[in-house]
Jmol script that loads the backbone (N, CA, C; Angstrom):
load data "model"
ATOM      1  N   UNK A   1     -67.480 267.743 146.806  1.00  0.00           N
ATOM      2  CA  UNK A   1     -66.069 267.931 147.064  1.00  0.00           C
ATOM      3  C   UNK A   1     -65.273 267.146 146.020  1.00  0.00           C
ATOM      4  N   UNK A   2     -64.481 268.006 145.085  1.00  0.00           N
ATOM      5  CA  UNK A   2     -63.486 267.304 144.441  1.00  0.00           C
ATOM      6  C   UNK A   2     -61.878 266.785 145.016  1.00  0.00           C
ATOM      7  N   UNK A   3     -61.460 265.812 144.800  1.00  0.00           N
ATOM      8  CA  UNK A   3     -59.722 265.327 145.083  1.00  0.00           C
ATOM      9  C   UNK A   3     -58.921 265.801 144.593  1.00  0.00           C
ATOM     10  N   UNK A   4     -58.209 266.209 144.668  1.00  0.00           N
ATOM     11  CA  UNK A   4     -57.071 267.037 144.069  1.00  0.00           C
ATOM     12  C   UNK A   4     -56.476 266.032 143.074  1.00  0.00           C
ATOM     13  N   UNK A   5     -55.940 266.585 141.810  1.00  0.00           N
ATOM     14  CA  UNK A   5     -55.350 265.563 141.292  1.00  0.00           C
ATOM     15  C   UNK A   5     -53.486 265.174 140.979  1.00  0.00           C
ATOM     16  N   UNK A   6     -53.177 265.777 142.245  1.00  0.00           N
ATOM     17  CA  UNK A   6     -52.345 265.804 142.720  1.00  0.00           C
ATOM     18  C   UNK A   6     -51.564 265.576 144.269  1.00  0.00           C
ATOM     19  N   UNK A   7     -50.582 265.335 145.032  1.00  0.00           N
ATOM     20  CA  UNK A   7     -50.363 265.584 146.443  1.00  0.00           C
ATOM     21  C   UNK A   7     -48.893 265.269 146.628  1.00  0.00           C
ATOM     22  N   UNK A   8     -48.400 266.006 147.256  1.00  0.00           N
ATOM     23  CA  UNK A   8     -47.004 265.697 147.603  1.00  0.00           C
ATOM     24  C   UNK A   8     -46.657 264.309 148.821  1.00  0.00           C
ATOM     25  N   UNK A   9     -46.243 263.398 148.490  1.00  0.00           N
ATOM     26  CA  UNK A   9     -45.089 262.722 148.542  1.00  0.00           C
ATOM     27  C   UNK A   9     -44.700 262.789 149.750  1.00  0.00           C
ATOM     28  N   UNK A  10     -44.405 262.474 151.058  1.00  0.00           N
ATOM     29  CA  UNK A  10     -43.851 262.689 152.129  1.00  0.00           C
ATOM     30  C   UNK A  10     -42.868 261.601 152.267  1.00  0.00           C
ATOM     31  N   UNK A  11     -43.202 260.689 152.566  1.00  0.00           N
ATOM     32  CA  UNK A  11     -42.237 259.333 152.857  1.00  0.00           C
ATOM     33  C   UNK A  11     -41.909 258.373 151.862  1.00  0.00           C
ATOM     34  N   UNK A  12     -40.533 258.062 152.601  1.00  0.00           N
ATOM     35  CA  UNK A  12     -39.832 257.595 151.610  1.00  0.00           C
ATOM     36  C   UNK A  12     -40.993 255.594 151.627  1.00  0.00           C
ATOM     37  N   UNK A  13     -40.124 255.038 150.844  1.00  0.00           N
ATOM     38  CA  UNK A  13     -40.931 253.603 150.611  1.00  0.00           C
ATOM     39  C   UNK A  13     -40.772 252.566 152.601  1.00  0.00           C
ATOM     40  N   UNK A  14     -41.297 251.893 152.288  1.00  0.00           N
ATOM     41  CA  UNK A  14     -41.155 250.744 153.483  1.00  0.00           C
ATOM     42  C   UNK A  14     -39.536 250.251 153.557  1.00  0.00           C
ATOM     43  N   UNK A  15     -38.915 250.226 154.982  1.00  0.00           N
ATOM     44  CA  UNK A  15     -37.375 249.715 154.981  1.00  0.00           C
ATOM     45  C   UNK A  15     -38.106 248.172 155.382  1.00  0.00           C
ATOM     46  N   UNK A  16     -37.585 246.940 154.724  1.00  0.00           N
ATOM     47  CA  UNK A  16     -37.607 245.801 155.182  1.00  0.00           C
ATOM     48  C   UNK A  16     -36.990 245.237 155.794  1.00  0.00           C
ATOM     49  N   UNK A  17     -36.909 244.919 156.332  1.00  0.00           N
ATOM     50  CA  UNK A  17     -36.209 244.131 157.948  1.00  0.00           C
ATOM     51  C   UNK A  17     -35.775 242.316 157.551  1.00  0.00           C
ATOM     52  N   UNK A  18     -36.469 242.156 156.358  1.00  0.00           N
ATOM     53  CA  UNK A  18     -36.440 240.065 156.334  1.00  0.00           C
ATOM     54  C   UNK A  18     -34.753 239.914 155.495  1.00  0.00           C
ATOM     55  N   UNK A  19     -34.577 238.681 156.087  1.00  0.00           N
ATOM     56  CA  UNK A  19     -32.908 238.456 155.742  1.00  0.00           C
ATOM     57  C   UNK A  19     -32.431 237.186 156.417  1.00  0.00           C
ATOM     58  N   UNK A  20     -32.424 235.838 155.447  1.00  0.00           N
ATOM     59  CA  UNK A  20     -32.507 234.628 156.093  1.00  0.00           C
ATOM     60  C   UNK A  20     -30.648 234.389 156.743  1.00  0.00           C
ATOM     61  N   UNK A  21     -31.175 233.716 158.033  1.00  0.00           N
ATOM     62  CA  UNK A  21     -30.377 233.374 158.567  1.00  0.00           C
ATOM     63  C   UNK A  21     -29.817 234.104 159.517  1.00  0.00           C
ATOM     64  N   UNK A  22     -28.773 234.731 160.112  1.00  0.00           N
ATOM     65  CA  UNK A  22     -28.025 235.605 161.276  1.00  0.00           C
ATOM     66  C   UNK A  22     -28.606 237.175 160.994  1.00  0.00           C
ATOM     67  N   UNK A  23     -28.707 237.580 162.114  1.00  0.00           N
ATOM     68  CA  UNK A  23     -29.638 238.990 161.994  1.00  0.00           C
ATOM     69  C   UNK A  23     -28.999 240.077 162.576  1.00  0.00           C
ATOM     70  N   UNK A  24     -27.546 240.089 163.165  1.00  0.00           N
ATOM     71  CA  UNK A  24     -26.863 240.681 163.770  1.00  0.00           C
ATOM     72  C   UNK A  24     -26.895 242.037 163.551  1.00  0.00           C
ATOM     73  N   UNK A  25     -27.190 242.411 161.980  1.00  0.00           N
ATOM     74  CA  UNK A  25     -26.995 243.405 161.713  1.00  0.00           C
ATOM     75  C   UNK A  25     -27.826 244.501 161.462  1.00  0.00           C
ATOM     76  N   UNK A  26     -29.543 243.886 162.300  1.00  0.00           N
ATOM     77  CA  UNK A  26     -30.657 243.973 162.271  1.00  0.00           C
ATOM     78  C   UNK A  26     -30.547 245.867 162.511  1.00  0.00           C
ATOM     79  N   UNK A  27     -29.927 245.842 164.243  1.00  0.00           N
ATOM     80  CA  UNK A  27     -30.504 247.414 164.566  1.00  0.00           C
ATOM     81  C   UNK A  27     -29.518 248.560 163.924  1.00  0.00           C
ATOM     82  N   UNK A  28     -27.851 248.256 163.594  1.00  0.00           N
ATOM     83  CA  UNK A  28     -27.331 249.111 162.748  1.00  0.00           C
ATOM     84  C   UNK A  28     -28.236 249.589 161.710  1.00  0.00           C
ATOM     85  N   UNK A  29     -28.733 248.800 160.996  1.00  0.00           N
ATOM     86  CA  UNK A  29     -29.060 248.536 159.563  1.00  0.00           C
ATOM     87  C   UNK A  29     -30.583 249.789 159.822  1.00  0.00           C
ATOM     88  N   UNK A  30     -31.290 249.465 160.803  1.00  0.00           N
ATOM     89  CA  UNK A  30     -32.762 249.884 161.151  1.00  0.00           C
ATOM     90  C   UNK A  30     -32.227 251.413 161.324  1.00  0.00           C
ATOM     91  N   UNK A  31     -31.353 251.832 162.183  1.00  0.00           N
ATOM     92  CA  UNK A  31     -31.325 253.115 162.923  1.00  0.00           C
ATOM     93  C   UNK A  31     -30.621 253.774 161.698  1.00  0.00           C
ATOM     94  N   UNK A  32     -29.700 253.146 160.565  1.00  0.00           N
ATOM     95  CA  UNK A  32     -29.426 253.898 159.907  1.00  0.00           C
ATOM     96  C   UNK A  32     -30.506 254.417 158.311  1.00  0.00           C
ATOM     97  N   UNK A  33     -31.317 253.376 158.363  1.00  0.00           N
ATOM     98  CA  UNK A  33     -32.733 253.496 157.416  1.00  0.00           C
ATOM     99  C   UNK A  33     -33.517 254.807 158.167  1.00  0.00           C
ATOM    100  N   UNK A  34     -34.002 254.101 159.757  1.00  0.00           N
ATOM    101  CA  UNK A  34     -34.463 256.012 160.264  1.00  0.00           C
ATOM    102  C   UNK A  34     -34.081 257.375 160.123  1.00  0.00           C
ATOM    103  N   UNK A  35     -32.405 256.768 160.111  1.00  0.00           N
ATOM    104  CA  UNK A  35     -32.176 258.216 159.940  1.00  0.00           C
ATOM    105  C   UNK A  35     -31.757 259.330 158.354  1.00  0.00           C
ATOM    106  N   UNK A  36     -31.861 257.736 157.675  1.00  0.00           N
ATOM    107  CA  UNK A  36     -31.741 258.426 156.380  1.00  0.00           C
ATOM    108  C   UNK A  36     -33.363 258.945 155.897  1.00  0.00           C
ATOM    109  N   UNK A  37     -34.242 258.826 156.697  1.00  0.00           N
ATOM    110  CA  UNK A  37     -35.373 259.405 156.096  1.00  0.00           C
ATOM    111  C   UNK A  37     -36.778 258.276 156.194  1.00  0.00           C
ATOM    112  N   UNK A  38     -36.048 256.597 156.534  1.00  0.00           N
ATOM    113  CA  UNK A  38     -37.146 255.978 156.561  1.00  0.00           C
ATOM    114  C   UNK A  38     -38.299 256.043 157.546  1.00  0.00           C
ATOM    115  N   UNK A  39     -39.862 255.876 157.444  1.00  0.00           N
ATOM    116  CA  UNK A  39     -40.280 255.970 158.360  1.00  0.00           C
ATOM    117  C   UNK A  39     -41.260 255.001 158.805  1.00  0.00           C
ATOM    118  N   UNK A  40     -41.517 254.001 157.967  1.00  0.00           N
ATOM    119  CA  UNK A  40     -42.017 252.430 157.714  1.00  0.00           C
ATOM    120  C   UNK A  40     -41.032 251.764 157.619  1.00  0.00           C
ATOM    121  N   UNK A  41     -40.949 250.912 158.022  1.00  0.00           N
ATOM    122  CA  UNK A  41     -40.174 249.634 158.977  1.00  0.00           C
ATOM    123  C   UNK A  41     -41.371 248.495 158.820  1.00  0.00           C
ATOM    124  N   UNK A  42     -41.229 247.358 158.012  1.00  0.00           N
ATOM    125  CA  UNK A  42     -41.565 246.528 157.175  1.00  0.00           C
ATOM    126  C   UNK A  42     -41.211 244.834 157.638  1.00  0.00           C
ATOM    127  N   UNK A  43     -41.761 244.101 159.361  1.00  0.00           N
ATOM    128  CA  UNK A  43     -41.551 243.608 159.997  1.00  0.00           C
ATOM    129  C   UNK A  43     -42.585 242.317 159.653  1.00  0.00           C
ATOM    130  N   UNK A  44     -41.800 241.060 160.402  1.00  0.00           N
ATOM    131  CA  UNK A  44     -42.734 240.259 160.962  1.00  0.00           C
ATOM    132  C   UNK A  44     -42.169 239.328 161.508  1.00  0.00           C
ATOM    133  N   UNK A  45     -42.982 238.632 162.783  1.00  0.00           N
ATOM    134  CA  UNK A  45     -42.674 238.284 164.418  1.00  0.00           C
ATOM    135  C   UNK A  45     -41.183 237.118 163.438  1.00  0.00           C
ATOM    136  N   UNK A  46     -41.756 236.247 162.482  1.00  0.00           N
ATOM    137  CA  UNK A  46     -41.225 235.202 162.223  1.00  0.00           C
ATOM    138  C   UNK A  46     -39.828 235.575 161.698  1.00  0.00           C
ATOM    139  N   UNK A  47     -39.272 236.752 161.397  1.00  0.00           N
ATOM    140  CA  UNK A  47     -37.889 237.267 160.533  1.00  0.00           C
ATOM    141  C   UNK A  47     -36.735 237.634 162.216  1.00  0.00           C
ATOM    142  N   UNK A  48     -37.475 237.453 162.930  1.00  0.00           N
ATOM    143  CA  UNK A  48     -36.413 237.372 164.909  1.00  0.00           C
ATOM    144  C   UNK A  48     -35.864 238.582 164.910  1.00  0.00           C
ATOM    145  N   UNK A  49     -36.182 239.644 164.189  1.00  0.00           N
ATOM    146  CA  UNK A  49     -35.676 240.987 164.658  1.00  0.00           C
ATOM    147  C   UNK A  49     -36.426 242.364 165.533  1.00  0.00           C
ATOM    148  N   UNK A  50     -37.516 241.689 166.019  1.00  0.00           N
ATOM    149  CA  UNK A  50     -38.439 242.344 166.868  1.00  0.00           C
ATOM    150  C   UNK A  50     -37.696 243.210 168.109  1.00  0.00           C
ATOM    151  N   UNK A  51     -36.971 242.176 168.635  1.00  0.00           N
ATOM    152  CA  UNK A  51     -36.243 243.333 169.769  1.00  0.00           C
ATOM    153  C   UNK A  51     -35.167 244.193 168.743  1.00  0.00           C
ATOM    154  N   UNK A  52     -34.396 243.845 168.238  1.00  0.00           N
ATOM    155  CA  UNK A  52     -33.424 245.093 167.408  1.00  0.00           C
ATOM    156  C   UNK A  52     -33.891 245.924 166.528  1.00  0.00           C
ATOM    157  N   UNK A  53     -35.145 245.665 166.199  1.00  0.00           N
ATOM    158  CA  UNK A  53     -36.159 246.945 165.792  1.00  0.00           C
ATOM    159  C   UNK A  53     -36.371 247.991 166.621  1.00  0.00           C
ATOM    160  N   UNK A  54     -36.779 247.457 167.704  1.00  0.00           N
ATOM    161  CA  UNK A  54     -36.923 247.763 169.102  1.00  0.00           C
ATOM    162  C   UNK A  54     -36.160 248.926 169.576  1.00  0.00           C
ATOM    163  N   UNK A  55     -34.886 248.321 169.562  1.00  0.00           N
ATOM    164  CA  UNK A  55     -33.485 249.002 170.056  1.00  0.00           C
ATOM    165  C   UNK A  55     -33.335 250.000 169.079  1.00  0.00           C
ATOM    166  N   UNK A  56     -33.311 249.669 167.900  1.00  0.00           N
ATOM    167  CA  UNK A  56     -33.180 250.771 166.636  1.00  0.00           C
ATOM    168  C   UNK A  56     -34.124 251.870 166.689  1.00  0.00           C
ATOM    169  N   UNK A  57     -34.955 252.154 167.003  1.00  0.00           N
ATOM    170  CA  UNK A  57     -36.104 252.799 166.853  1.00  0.00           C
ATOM    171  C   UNK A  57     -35.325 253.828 168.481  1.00  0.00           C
ATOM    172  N   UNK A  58     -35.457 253.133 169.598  1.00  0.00           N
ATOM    173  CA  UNK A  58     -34.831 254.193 170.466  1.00  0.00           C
ATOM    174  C   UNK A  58     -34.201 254.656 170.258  1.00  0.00           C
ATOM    175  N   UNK A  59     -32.646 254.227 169.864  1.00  0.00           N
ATOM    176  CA  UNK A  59     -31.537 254.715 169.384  1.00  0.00           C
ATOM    177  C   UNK A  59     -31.559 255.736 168.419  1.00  0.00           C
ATOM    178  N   UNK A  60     -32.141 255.788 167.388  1.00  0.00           N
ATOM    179  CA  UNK A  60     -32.443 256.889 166.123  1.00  0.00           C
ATOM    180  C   UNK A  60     -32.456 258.490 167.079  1.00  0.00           C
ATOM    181  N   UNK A  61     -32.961 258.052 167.727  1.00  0.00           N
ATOM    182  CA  UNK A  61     -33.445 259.711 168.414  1.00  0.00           C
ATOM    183  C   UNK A  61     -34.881 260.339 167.333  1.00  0.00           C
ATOM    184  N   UNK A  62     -35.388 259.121 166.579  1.00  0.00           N
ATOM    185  CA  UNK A  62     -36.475 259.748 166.259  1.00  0.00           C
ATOM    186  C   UNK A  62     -37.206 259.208 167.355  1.00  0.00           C
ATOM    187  N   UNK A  63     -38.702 260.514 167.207  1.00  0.00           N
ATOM    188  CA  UNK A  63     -39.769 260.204 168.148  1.00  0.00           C
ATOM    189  C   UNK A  63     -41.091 259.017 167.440  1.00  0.00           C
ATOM    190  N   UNK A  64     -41.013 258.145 168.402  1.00  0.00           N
ATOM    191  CA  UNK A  64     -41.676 256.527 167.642  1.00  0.00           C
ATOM    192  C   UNK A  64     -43.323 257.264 167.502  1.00  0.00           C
ATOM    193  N   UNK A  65     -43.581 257.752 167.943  1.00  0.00           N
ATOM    194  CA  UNK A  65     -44.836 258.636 166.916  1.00  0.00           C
ATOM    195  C   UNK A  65     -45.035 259.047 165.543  1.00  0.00           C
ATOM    196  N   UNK A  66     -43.769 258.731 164.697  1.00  0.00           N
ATOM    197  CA  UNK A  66     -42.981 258.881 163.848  1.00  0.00           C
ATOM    198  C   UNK A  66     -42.896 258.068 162.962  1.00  0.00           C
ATOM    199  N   UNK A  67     -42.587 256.513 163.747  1.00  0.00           N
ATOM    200  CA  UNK A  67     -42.390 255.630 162.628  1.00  0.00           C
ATOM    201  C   UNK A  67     -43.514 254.605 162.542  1.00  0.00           C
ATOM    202  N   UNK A  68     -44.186 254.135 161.385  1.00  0.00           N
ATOM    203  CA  UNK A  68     -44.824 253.470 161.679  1.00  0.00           C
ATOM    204  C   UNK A  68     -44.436 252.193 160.792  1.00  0.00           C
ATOM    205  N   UNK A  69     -44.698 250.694 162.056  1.00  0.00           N
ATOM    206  CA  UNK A  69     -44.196 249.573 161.687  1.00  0.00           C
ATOM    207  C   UNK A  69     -45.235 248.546 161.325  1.00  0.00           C
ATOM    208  N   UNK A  70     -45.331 247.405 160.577  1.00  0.00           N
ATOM    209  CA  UNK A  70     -45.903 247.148 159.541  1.00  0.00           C
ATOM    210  C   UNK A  70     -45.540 245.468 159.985  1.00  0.00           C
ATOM    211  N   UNK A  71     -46.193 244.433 160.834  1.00  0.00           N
ATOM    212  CA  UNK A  71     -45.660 243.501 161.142  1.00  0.00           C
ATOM    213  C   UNK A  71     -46.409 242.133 160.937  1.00  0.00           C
ATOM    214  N   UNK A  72     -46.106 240.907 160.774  1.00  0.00           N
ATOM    215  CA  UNK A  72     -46.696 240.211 160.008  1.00  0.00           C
ATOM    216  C   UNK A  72     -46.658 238.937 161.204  1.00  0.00           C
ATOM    217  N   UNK A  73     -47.869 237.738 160.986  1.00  0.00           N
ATOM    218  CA  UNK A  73     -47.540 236.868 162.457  1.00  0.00           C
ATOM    219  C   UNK A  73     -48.549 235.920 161.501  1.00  0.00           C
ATOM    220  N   UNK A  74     -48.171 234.863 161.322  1.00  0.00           N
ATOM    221  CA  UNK A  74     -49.132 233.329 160.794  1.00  0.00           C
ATOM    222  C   UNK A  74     -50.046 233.294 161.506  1.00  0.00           C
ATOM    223  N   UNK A  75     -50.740 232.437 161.567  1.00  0.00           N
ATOM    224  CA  UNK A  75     -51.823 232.081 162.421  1.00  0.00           C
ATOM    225  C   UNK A  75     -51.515 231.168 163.334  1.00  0.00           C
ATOM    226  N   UNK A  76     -50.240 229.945 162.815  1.00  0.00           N
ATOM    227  CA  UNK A  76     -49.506 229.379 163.988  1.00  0.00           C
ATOM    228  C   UNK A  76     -49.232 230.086 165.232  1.00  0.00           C
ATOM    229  N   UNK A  77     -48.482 231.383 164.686  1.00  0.00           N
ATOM    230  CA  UNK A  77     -48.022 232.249 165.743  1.00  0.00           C
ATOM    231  C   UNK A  77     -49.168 232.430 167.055  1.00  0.00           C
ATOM    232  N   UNK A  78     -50.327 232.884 166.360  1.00  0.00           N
ATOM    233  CA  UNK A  78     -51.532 233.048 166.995  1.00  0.00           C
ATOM    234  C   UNK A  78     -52.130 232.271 167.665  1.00  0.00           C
ATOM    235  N   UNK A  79     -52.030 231.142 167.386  1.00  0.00           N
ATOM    236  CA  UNK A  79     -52.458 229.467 168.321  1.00  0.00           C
ATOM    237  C   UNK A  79     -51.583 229.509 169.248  1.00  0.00           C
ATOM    238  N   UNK A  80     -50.499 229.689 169.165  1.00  0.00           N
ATOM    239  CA  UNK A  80     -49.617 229.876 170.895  1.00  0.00           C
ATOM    240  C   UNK A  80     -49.758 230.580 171.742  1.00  0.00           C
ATOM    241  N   UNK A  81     -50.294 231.593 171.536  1.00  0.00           N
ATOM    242  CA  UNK A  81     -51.137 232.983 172.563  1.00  0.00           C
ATOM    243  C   UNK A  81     -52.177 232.594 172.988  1.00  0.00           C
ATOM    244  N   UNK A  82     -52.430 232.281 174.421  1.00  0.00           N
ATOM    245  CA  UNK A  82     -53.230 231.619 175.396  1.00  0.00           C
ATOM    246  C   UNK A  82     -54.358 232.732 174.785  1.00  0.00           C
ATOM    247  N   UNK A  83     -54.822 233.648 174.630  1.00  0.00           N
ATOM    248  CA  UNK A  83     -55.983 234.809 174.551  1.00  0.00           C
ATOM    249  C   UNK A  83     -56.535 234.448 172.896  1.00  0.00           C
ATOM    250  N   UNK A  84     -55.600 233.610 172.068  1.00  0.00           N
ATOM    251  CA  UNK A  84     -55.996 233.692 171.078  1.00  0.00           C
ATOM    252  C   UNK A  84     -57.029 231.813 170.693  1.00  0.00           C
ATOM    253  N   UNK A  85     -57.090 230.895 172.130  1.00  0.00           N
ATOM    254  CA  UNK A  85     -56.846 229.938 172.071  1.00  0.00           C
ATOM    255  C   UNK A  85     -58.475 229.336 172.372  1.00  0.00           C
TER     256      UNK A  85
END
end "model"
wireframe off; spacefill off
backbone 0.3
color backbone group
């Protein structure tokens, strides 16, 4: 079996979510990346926008089968999770 040496392109790049300091503008910012076409969402626990990802992702009216998110957690993070301990 040969690979084609070619393939079309579907999605656009990763939307990033990191942005030091106040995050207010987290789920505007998210629902309007979904709906311009993004479909990676480019997260992690430590950037505090987990729930307005959250919210953004309902709100879009896309179906979250759809988007796939990409999220990042230290190993600190992981020592605080009784299952991880």
């Amino acid at each position: 079996m040969s690979l084609p040496k070619s393939f079309p392109l579907r999605v656009a790049g990763g939307y990033g979510t990191w942005a030091s300091g106040e995050n207010s503008w987290a789920k505007d910012a998210v629902v309007t990346a979904l709906k311009a076409g993004y479909r990676h969402l480019d997260c992690a626990w430590m950037y505090g926008v987990d729930e307005a990802v959250g919210e953004a992702i309902k709100e879009s009216g896309i179906p979250r089968e759809e988007v796939f998110v990409t999220t990042k957690a230290s190993i600190r993070h992981f020592q605080t999770i009784s299952c991880f301990r």
